[in-house]
mmJSON file of the N, C-alpha and C atoms, coordinates in Angstrom:
{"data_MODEL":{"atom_site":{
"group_PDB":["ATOM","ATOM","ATOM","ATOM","ATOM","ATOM","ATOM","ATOM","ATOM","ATOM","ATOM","ATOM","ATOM","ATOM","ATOM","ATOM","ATOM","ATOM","ATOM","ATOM","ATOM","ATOM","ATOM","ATOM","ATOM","ATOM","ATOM","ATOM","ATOM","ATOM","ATOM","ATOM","ATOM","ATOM","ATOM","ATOM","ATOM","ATOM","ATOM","ATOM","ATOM","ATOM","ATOM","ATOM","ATOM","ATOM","ATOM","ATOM","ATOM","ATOM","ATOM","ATOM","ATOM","ATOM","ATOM","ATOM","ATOM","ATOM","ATOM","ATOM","ATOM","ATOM","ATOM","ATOM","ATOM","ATOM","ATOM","ATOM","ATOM","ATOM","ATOM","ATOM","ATOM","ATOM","ATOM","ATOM","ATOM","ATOM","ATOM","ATOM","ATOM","ATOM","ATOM","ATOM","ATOM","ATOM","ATOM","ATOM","ATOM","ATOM","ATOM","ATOM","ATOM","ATOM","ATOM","ATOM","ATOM","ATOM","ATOM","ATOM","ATOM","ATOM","ATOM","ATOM","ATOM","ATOM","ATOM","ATOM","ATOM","ATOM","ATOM","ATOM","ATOM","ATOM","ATOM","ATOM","ATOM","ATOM","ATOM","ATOM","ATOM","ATOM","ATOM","ATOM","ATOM","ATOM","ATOM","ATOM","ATOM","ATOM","ATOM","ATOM","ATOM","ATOM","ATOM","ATOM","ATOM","ATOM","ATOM","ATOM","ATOM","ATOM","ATOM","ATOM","ATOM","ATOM","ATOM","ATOM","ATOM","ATOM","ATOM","ATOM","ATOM","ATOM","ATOM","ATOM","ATOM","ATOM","ATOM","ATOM","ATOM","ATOM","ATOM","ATOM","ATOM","ATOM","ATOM","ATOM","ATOM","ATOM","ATOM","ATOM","ATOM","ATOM","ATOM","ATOM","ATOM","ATOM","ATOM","ATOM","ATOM","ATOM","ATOM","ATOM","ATOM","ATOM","ATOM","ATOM","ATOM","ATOM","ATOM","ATOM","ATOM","ATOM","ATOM","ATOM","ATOM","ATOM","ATOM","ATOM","ATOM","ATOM","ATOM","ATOM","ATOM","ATOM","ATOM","ATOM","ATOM","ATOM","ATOM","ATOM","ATOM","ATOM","ATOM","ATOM","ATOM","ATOM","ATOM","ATOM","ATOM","ATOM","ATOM","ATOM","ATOM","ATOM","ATOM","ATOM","ATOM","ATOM","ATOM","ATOM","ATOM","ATOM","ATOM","ATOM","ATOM"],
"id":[1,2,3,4,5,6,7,8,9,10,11,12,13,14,15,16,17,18,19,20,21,22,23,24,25,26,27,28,29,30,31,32,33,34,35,36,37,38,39,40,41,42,43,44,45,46,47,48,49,50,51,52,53,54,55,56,57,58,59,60,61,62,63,64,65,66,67,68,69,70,71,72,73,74,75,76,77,78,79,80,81,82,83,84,85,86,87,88,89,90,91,92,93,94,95,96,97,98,99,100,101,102,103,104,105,106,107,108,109,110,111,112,113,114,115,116,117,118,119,120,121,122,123,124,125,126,127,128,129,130,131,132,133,134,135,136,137,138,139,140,141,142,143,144,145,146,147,148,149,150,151,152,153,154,155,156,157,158,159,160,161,162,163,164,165,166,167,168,169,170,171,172,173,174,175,176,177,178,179,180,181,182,183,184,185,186,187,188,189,190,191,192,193,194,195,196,197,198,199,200,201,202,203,204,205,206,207,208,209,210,211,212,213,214,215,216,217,218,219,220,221,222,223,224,225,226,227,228,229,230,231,232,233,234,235,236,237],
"type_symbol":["N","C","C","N","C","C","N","C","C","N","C","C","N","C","C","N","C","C","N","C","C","N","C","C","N","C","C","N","C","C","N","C","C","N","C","C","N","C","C","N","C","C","N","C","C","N","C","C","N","C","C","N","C","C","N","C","C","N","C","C","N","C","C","N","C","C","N","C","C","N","C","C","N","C","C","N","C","C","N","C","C","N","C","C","N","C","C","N","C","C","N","C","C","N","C","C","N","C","C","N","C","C","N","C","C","N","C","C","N","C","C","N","C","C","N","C","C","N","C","C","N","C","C","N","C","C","N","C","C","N","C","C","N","C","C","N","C","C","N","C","C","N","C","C","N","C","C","N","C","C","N","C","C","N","C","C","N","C","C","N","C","C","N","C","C","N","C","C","N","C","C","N","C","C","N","C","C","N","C","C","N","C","C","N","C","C","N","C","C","N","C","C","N","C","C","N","C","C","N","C","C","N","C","C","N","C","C","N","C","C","N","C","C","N","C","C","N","C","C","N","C","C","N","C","C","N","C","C","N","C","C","N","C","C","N","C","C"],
"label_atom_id":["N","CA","C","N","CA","C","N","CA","C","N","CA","C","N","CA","C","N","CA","C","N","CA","C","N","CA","C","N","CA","C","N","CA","C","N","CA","C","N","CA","C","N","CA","C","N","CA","C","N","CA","C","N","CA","C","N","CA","C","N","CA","C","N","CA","C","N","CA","C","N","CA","C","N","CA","C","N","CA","C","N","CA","C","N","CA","C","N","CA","C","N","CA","C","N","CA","C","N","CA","C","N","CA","C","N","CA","C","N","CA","C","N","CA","C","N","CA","C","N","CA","C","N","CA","C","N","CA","C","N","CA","C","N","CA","C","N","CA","C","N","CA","C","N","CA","C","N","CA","C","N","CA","C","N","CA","C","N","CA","C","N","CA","C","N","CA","C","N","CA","C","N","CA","C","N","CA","C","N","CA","C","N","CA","C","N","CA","C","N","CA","C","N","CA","C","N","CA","C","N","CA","C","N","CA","C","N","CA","C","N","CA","C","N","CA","C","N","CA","C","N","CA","C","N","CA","C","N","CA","C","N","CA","C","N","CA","C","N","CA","C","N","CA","C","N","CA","C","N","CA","C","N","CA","C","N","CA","C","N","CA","C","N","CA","C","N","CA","C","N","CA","C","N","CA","C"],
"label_alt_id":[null,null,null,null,null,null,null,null,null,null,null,null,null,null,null,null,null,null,null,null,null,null,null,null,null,null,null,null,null,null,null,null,null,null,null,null,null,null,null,null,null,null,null,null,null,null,null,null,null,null,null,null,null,null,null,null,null,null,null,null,null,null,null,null,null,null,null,null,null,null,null,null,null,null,null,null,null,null,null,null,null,null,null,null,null,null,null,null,null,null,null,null,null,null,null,null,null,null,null,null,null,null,null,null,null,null,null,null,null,null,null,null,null,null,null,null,null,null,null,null,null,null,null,null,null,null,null,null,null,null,null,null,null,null,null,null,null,null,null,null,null,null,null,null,null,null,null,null,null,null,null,null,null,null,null,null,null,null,null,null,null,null,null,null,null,null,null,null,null,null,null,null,null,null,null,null,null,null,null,null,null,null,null,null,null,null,null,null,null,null,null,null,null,null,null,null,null,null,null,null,null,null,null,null,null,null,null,null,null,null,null,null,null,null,null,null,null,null,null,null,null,null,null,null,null,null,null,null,null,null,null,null,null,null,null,null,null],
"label_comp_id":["UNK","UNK","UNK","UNK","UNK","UNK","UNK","UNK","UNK","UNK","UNK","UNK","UNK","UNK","UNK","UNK","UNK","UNK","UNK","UNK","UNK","UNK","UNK","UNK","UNK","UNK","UNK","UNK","UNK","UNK","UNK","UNK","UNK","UNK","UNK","UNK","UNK","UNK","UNK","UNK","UNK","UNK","UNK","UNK","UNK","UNK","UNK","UNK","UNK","UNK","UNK","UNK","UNK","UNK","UNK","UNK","UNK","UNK","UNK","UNK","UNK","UNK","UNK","UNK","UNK","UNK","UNK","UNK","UNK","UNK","UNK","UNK","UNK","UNK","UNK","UNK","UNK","UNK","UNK","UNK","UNK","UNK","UNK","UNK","UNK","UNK","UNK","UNK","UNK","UNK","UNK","UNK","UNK","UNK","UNK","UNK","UNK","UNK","UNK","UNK","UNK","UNK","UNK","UNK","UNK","UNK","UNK","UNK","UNK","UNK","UNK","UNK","UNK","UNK","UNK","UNK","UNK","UNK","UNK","UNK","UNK","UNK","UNK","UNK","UNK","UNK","UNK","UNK","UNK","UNK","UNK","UNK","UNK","UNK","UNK","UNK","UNK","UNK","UNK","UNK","UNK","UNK","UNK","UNK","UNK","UNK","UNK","UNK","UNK","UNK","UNK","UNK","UNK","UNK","UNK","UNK","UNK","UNK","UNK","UNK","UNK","UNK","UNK","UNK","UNK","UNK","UNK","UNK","UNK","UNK","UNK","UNK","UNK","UNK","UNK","UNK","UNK","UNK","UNK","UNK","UNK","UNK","UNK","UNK","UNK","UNK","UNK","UNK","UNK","UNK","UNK","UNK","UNK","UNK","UNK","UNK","UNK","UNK","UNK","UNK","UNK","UNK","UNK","UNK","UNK","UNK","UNK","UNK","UNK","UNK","UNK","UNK","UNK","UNK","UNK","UNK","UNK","UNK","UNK","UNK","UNK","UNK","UNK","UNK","UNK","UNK","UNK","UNK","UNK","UNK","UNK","UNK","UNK","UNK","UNK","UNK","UNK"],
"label_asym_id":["A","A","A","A","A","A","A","A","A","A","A","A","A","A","A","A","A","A","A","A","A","A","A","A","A","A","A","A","A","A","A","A","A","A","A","A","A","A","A","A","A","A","A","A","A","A","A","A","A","A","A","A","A","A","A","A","A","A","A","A","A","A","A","A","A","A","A","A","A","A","A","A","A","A","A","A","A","A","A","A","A","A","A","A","A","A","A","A","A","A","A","A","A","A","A","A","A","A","A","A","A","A","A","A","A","A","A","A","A","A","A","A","A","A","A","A","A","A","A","A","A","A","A","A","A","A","A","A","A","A","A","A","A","A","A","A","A","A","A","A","A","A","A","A","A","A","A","A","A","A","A","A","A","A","A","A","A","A","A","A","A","A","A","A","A","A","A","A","A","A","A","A","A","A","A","A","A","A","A","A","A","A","A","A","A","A","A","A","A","A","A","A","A","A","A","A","A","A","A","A","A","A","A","A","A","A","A","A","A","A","A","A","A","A","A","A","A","A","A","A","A","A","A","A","A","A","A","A","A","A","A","A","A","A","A","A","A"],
"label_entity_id":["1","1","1","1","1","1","1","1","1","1","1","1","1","1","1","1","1","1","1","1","1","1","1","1","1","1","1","1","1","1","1","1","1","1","1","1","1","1","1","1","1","1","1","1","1","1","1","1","1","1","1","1","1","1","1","1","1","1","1","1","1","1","1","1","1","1","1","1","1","1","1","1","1","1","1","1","1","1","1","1","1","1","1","1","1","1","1","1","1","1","1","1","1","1","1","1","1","1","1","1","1","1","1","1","1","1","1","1","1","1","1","1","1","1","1","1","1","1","1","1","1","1","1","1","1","1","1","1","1","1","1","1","1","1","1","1","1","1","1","1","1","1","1","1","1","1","1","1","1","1","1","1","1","1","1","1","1","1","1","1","1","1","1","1","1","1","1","1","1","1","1","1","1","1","1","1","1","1","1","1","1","1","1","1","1","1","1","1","1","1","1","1","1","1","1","1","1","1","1","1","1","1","1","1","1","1","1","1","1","1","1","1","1","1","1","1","1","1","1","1","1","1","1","1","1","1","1","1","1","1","1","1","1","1","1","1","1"],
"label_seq_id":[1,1,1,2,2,2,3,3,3,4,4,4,5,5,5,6,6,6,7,7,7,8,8,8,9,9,9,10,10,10,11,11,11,12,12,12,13,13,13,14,14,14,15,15,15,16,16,16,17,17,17,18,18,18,19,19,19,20,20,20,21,21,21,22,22,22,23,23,23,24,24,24,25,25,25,26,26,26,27,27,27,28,28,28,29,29,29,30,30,30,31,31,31,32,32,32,33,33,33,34,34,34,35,35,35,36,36,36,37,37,37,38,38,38,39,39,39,40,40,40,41,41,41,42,42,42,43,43,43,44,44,44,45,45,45,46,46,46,47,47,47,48,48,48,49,49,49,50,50,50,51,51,51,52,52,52,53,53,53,54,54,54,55,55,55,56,56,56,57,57,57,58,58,58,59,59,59,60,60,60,61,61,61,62,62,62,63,63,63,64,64,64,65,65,65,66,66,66,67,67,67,68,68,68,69,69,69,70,70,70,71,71,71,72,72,72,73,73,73,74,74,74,75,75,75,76,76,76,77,77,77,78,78,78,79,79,79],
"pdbx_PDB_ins_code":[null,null,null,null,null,null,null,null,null,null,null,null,null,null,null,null,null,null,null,null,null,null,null,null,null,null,null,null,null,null,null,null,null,null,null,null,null,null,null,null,null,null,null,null,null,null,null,null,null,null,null,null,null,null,null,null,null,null,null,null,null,null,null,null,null,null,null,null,null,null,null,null,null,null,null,null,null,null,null,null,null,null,null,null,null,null,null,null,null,null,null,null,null,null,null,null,null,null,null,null,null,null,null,null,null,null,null,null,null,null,null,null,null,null,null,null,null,null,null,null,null,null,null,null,null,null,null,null,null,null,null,null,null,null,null,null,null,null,null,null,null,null,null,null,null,null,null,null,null,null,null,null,null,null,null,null,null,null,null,null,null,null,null,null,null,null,null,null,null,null,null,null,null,null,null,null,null,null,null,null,null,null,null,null,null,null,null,null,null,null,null,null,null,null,null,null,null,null,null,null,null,null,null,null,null,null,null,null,null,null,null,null,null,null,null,null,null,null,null,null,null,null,null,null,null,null,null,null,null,null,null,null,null,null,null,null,null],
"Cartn_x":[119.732,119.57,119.247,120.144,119.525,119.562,118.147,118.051,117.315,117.382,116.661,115.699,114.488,113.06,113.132,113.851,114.432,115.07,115.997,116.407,115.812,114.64,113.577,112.867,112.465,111.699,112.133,113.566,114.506,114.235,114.793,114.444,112.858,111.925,110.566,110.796,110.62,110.664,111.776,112.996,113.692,112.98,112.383,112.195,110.74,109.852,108.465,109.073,110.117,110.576,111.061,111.466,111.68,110.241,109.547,108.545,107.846,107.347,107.129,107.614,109.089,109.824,109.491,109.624,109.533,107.793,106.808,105.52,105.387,106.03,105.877,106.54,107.832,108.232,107.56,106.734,105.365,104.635,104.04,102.693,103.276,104.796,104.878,105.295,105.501,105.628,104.58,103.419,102.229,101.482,101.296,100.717,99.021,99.049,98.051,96.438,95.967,94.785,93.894,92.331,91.485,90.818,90.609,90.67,88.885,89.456,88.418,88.182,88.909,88.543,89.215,90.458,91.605,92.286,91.435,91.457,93.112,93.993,95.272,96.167,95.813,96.41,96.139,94.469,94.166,94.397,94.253,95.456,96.846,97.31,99.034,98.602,97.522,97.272,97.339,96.129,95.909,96.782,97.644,98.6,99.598,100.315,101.111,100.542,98.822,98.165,99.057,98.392,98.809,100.248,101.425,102.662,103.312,102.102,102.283,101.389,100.559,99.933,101.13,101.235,101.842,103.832,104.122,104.909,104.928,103.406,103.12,103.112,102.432,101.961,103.53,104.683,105.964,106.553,106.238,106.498,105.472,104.39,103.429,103.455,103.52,103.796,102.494,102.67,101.428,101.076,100.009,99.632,99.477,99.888,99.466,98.937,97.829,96.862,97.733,97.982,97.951,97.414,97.023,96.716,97.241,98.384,99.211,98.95,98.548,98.329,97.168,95.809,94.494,94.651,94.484,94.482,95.383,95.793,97.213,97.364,96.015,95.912,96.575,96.571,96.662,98.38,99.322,100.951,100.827,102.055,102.651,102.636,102.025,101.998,103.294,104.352,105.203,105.073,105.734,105.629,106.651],
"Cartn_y":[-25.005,-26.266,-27.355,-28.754,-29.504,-30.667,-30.52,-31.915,-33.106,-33.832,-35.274,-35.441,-35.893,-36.12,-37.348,-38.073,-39.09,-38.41,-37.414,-37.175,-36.288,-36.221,-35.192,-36.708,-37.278,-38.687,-39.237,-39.687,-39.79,-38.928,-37.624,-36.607,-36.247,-36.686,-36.879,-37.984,-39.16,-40.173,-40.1,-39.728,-39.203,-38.297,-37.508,-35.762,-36.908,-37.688,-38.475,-39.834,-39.983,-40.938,-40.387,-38.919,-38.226,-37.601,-37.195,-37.006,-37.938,-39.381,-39.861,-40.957,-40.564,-40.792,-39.512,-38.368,-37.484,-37.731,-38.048,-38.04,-39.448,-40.459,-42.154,-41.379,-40.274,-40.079,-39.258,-38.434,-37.738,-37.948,-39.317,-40.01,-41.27,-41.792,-42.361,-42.033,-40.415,-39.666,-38.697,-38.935,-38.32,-38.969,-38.244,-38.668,-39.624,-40.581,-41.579,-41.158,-41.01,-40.436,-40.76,-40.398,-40.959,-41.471,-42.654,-43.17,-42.521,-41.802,-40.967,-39.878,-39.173,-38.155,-37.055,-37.351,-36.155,-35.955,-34.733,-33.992,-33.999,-33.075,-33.169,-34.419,-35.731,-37.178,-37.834,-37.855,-38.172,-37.032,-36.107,-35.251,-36.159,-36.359,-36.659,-37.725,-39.424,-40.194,-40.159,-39.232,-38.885,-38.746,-37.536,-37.179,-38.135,-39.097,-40.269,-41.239,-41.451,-42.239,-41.184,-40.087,-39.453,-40.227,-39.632,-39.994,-41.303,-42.046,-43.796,-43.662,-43.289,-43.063,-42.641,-41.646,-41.353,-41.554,-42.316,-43.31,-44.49,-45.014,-46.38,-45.826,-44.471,-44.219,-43.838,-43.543,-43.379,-44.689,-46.109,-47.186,-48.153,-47.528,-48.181,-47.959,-49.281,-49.365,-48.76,-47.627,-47.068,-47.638,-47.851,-48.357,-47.386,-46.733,-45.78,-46.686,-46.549,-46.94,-46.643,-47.063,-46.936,-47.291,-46.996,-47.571,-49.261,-49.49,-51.285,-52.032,-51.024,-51.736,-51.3,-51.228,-50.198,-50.979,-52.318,-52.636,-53.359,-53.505,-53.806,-55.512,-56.262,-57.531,-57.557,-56.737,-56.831,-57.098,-57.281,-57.497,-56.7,-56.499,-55.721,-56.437,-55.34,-55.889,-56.1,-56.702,-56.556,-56.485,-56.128,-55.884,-55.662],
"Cartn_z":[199.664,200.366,199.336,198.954,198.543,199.196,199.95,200.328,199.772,199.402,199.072,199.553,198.947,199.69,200.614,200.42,201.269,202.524,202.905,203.756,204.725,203.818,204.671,205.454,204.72,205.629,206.7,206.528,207.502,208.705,208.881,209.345,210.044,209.039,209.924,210.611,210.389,211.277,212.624,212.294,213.459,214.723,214.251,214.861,215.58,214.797,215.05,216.394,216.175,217.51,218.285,217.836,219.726,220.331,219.539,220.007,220.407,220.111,221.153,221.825,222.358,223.68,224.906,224.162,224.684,225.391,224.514,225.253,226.471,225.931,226.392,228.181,227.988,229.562,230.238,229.793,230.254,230.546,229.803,230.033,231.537,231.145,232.697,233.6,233.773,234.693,235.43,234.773,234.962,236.248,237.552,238.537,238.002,238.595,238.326,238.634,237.178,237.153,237.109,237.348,237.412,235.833,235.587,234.553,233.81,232.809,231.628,232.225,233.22,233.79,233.518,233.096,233.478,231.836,231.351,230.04,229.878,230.747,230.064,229.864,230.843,230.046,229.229,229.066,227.685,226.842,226.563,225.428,225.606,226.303,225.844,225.008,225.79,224.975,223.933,223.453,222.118,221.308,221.458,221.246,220.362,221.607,221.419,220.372,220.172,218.773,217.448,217.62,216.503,215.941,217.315,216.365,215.808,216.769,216.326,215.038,214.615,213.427,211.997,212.874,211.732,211.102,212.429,212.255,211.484,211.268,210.834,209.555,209.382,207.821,206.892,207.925,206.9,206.142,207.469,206.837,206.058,205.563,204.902,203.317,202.699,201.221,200.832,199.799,199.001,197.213,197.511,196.335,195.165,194.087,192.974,192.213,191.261,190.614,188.998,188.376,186.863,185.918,184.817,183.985,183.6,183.633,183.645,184.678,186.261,187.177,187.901,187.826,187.79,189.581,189.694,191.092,191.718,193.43,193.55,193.184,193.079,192.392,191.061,190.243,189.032,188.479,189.536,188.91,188.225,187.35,186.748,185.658,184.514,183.102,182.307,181.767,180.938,179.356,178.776,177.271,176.885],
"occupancy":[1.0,1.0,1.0,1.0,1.0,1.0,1.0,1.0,1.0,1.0,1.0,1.0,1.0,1.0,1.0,1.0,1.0,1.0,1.0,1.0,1.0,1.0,1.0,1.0,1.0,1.0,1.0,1.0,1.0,1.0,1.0,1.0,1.0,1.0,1.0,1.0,1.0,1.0,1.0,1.0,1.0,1.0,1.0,1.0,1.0,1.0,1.0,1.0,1.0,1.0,1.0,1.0,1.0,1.0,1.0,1.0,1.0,1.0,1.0,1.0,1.0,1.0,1.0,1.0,1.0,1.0,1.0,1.0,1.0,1.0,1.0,1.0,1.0,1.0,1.0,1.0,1.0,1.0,1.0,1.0,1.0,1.0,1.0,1.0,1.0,1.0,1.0,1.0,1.0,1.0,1.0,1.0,1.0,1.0,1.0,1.0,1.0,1.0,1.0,1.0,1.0,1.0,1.0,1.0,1.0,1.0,1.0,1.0,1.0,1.0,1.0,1.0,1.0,1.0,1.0,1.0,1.0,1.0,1.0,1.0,1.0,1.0,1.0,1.0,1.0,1.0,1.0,1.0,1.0,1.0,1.0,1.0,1.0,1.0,1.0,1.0,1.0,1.0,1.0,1.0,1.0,1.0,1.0,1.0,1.0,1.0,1.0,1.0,1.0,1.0,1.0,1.0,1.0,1.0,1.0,1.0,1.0,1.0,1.0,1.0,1.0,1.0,1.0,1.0,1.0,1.0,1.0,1.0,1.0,1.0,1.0,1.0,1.0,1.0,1.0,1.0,1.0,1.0,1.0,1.0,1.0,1.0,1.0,1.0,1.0,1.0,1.0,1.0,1.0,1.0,1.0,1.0,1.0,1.0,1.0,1.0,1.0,1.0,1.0,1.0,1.0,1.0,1.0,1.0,1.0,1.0,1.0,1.0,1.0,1.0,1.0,1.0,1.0,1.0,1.0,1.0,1.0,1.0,1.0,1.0,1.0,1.0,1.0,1.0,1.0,1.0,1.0,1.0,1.0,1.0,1.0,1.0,1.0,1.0,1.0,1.0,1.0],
"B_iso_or_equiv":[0.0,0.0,0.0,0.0,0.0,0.0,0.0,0.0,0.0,0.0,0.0,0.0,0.0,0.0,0.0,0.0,0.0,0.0,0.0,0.0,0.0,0.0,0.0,0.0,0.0,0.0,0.0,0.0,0.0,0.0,0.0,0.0,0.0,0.0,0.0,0.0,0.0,0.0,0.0,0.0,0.0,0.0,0.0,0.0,0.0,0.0,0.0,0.0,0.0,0.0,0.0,0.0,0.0,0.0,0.0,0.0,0.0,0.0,0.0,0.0,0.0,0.0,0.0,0.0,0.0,0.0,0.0,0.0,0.0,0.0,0.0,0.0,0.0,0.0,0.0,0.0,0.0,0.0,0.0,0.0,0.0,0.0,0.0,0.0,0.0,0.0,0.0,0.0,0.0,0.0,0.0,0.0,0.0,0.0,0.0,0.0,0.0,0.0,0.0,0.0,0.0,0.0,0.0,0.0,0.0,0.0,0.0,0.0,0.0,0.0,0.0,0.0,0.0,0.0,0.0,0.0,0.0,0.0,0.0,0.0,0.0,0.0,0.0,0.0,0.0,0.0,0.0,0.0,0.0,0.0,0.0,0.0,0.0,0.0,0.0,0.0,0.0,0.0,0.0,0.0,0.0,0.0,0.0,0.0,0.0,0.0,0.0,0.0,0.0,0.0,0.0,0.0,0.0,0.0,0.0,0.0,0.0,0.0,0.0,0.0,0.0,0.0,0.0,0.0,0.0,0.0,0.0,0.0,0.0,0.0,0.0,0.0,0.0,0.0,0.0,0.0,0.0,0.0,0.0,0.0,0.0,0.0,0.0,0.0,0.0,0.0,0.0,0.0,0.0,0.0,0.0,0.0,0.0,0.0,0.0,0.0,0.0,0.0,0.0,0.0,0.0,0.0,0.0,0.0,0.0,0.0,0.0,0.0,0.0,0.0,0.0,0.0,0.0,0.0,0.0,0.0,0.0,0.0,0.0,0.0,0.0,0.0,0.0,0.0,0.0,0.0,0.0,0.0,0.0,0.0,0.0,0.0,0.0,0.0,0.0,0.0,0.0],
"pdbx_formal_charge":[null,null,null,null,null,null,null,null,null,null,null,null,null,null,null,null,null,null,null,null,null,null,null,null,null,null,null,null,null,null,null,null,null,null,null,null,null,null,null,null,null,null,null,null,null,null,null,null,null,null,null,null,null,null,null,null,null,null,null,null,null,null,null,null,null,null,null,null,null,null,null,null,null,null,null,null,null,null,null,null,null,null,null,null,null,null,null,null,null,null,null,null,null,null,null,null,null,null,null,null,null,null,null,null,null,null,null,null,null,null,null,null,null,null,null,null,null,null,null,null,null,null,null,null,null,null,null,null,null,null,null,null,null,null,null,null,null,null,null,null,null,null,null,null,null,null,null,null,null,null,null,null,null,null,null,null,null,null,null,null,null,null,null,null,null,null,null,null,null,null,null,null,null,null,null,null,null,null,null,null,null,null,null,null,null,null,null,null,null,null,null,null,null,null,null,null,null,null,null,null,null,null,null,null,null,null,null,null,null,null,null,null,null,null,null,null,null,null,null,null,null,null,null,null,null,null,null,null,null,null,null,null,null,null,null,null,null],
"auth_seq_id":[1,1,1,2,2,2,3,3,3,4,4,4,5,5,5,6,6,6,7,7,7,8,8,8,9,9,9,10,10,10,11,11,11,12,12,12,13,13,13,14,14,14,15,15,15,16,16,16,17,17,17,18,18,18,19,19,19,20,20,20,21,21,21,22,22,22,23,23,23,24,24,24,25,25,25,26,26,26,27,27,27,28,28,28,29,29,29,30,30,30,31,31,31,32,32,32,33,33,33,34,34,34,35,35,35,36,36,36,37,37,37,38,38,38,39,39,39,40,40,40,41,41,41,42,42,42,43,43,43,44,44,44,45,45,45,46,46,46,47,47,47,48,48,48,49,49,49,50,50,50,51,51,51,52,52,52,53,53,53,54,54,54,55,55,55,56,56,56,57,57,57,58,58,58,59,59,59,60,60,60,61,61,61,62,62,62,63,63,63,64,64,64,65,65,65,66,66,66,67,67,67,68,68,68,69,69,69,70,70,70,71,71,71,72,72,72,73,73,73,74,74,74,75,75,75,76,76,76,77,77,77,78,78,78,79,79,79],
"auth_comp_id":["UNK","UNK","UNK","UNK","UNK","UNK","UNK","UNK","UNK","UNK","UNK","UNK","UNK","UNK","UNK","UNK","UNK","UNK","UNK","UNK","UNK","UNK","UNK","UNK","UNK","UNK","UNK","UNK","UNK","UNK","UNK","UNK","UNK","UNK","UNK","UNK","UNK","UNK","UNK","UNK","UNK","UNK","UNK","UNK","UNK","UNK","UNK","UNK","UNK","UNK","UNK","UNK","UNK","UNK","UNK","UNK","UNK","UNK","UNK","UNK","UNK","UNK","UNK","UNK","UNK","UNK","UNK","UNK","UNK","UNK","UNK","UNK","UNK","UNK","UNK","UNK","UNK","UNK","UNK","UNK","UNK","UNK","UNK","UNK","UNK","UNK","UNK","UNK","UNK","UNK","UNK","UNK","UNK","UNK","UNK","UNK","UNK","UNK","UNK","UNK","UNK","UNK","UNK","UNK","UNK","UNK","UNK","UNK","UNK","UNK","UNK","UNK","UNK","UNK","UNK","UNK","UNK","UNK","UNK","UNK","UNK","UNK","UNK","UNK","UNK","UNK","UNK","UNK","UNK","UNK","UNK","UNK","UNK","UNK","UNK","UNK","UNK","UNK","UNK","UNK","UNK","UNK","UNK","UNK","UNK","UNK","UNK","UNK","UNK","UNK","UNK","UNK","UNK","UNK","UNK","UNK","UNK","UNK","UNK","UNK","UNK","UNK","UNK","UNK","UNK","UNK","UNK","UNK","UNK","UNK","UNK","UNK","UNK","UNK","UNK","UNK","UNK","UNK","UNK","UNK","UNK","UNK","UNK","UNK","UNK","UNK","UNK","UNK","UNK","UNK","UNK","UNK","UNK","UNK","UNK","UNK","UNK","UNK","UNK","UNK","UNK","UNK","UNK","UNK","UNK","UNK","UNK","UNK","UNK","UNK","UNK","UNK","UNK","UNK","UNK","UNK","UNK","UNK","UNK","UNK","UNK","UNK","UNK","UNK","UNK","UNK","UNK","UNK","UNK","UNK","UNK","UNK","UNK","UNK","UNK","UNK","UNK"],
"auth_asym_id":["A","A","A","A","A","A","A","A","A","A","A","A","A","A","A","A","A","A","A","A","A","A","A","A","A","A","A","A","A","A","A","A","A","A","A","A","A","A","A","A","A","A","A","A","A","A","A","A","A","A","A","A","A","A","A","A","A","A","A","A","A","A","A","A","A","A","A","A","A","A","A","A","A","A","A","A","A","A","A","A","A","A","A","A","A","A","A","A","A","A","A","A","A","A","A","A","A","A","A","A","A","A","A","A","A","A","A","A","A","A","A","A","A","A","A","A","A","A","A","A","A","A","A","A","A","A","A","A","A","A","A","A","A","A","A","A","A","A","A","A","A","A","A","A","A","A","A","A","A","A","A","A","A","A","A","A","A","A","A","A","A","A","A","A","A","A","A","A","A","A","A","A","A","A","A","A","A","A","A","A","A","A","A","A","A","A","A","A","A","A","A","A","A","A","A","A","A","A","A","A","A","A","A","A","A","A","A","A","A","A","A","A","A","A","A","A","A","A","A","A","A","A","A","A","A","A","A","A","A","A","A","A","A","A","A","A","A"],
"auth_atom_id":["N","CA","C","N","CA","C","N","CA","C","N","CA","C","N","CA","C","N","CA","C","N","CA","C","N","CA","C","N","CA","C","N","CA","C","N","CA","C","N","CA","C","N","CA","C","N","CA","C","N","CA","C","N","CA","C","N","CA","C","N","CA","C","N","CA","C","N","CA","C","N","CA","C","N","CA","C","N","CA","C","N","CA","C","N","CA","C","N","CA","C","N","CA","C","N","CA","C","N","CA","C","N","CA","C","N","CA","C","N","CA","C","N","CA","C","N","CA","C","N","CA","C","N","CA","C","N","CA","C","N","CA","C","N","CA","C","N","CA","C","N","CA","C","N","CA","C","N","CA","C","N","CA","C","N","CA","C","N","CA","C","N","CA","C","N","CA","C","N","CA","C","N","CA","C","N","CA","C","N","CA","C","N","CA","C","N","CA","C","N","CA","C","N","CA","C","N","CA","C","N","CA","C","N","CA","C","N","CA","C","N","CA","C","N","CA","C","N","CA","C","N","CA","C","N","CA","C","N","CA","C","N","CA","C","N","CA","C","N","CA","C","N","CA","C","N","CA","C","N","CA","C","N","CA","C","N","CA","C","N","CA","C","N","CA","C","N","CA","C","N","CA","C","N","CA","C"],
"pdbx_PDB_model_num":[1,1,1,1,1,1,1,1,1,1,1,1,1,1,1,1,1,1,1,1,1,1,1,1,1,1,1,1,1,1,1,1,1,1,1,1,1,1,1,1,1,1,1,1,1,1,1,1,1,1,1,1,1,1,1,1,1,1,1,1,1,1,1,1,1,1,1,1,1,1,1,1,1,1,1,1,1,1,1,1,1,1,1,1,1,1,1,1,1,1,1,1,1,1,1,1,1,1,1,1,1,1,1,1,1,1,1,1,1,1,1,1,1,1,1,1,1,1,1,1,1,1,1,1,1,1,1,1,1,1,1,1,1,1,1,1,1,1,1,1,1,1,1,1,1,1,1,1,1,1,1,1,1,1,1,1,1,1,1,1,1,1,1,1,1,1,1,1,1,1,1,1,1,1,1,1,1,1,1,1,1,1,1,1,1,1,1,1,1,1,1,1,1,1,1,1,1,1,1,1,1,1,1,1,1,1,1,1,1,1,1,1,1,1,1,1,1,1,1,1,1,1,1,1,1,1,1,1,1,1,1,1,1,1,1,1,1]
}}}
């Protein structure tokens, strides 16, 4: 198998937006519950944070620290 670490990301984020479509039609198909009461809808809630979590975290620019650039203030040194 050679896949690209890129095409694995792709691939998460894909597989991470069916999952929650798949939860968003669960959660509005879920008979109307008593609000903080009912353990298995807040699990889906929950749930649905997670994959918005970790949806946000595939498109979030990461900062690496280097020595040329110790903080993300610091631009990029040229030489």
């Amino acid at each position: 198998m050679t896949d690209r670490f890129e095409d694995c990301i792709l691939a998460a984020r894909a597989e991470l937006k069916v999952a929650r479509q798949l939860l968003q039609d669960e959660i509005s198909s879920y008979p109307a519950p008593i609000a903080g009461c009912d353990a298995q809808f807040n699990h889906l809630l929950a749930e649905r944070q997670k994959v918005l979590a970790a949806l946000s975290d595939l498109d979030e620019i990461v900062f690496v620290p280097t020595p040329r650039s110790p903080t993300p203030q610091a631009g990029v040194e040229s030489r």
